[in-house]
C-alpha positions in Angstrom: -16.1 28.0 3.2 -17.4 27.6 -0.4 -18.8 24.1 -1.1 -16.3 23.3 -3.6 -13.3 23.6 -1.2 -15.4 21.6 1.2 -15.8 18.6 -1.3 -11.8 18.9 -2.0 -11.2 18.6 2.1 -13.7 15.9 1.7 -11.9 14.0 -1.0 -8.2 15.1 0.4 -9.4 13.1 3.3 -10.6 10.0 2.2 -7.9 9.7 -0.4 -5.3 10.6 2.3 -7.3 7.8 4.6 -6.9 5.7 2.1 -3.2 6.0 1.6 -2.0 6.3 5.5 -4.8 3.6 6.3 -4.2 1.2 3.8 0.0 1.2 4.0 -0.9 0.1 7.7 -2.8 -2.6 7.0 -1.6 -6.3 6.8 -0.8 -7.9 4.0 -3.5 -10.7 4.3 -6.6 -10.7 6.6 -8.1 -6.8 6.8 -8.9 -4.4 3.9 -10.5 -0.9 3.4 -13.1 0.3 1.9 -14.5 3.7 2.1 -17.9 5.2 0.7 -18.4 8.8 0.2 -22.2 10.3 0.2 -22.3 10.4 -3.5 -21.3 6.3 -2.8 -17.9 6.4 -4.8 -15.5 4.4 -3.2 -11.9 3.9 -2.4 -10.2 0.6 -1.5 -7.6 -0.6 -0.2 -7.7 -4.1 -2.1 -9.6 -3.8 -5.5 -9.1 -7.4 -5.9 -11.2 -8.4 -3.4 -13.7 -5.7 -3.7 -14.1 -6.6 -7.4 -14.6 -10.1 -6.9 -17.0 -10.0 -3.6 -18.9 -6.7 -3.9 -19.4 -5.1 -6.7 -22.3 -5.0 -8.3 -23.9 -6.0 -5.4 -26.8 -4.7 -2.5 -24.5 -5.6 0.3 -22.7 -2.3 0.5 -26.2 -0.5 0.3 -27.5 -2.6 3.3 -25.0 -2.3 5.2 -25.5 1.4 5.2 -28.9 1.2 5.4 -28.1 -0.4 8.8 -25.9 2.0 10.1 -27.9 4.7 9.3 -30.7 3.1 11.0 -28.5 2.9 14.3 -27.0 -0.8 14.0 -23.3 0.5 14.4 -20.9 -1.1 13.4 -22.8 -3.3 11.7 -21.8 -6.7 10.6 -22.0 -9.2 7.5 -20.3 -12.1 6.4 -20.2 -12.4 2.5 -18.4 -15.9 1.8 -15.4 -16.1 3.7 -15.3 -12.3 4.5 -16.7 -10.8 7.0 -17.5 -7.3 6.6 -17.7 -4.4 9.5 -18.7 -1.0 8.8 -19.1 2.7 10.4 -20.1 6.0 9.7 -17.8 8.0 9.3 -17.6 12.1 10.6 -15.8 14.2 12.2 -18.0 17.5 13.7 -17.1 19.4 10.4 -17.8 16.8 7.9 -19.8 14.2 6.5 -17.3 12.0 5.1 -19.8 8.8 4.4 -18.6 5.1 5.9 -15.8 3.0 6.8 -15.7 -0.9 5.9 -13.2 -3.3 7.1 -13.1 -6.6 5.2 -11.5 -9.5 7.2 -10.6 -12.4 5.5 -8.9 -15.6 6.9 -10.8 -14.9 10.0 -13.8 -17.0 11.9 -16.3 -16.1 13.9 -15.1 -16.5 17.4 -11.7 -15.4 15.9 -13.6 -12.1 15.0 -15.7 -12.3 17.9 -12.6 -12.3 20.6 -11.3 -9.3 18.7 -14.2 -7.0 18.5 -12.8 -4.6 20.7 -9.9 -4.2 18.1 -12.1 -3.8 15.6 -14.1 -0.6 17.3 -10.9 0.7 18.4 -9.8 0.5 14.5 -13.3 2.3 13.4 -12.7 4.7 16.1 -8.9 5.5 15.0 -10.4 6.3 11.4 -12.3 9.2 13.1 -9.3 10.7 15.0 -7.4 10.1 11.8 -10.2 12.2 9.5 -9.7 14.6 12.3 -6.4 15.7 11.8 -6.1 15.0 7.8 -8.9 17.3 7.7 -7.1 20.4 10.0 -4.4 19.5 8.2 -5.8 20.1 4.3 -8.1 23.2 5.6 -6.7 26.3 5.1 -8.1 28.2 7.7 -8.7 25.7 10.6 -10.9 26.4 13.4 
């Protein structure tokens, strides 16, 4: 596979993440966010993104700690809390996965942990198939 149809897979995926991911999520209380390798990202709520993280080291840290094992790794940043992955599939690279929860506490967040890694792990399944699904000659 030539590299530029593997960044296109790469960027079908985490757009079409995006779009299946982000039409699933509730209205108020978890957001997307999704950093490729180069560190563009795509969100699911630019408001919030704008307003709490840009500009800012926290997205950096946080995947300084997941690359240094701490998985998912956690942060709060005001009133958010934010939750993030790496994010692969055996073929690709695809960078990291954030989840942004809002409205929530911590032993709210706490008691729910297992929902969260089962979200994080859904991503990976769901990269999975977008990317069969937008390679042209699958495995």
């Amino acid at each position: 596979m030539a590299p530029y149809e593997t960044v296109a897979i790469e960027n079908d995926v985490q757009e079409g993440l995006i779009k299946v991911l982000g039409s699933c999520l509730p209205e108020d209380g978890m957001d997307l966010i999704l950093i490729d390798r180069s560190r563009f990202c795509w969100t699911s709520d630019a408001v919030t993104y704008d307003t709490l993280i840009e500009g800012t080291p926290i997205l950096e840290d946080m995947i300084s700690r997941i690359n240094d094992g701490d998985e998912p790794a956690l942060t709060r940043v005001g009133d958010v809390f934010l939750v993030g992955a790496h994010l692969w599939t055996p073929r690709f690279d695809y960078g990291y996965a954030m989840l942004m929860f809002s409205h929530v506490n911590d032993e709210s967040l706490l008691q729910n942990w297992s929902f969260v890694e089962v979200v994080l792990n859904q991503m990976q399944c769901i990269a999975g198939l977008l990317e069969v699904q937008d390679d042209p000659m699958p495995l």
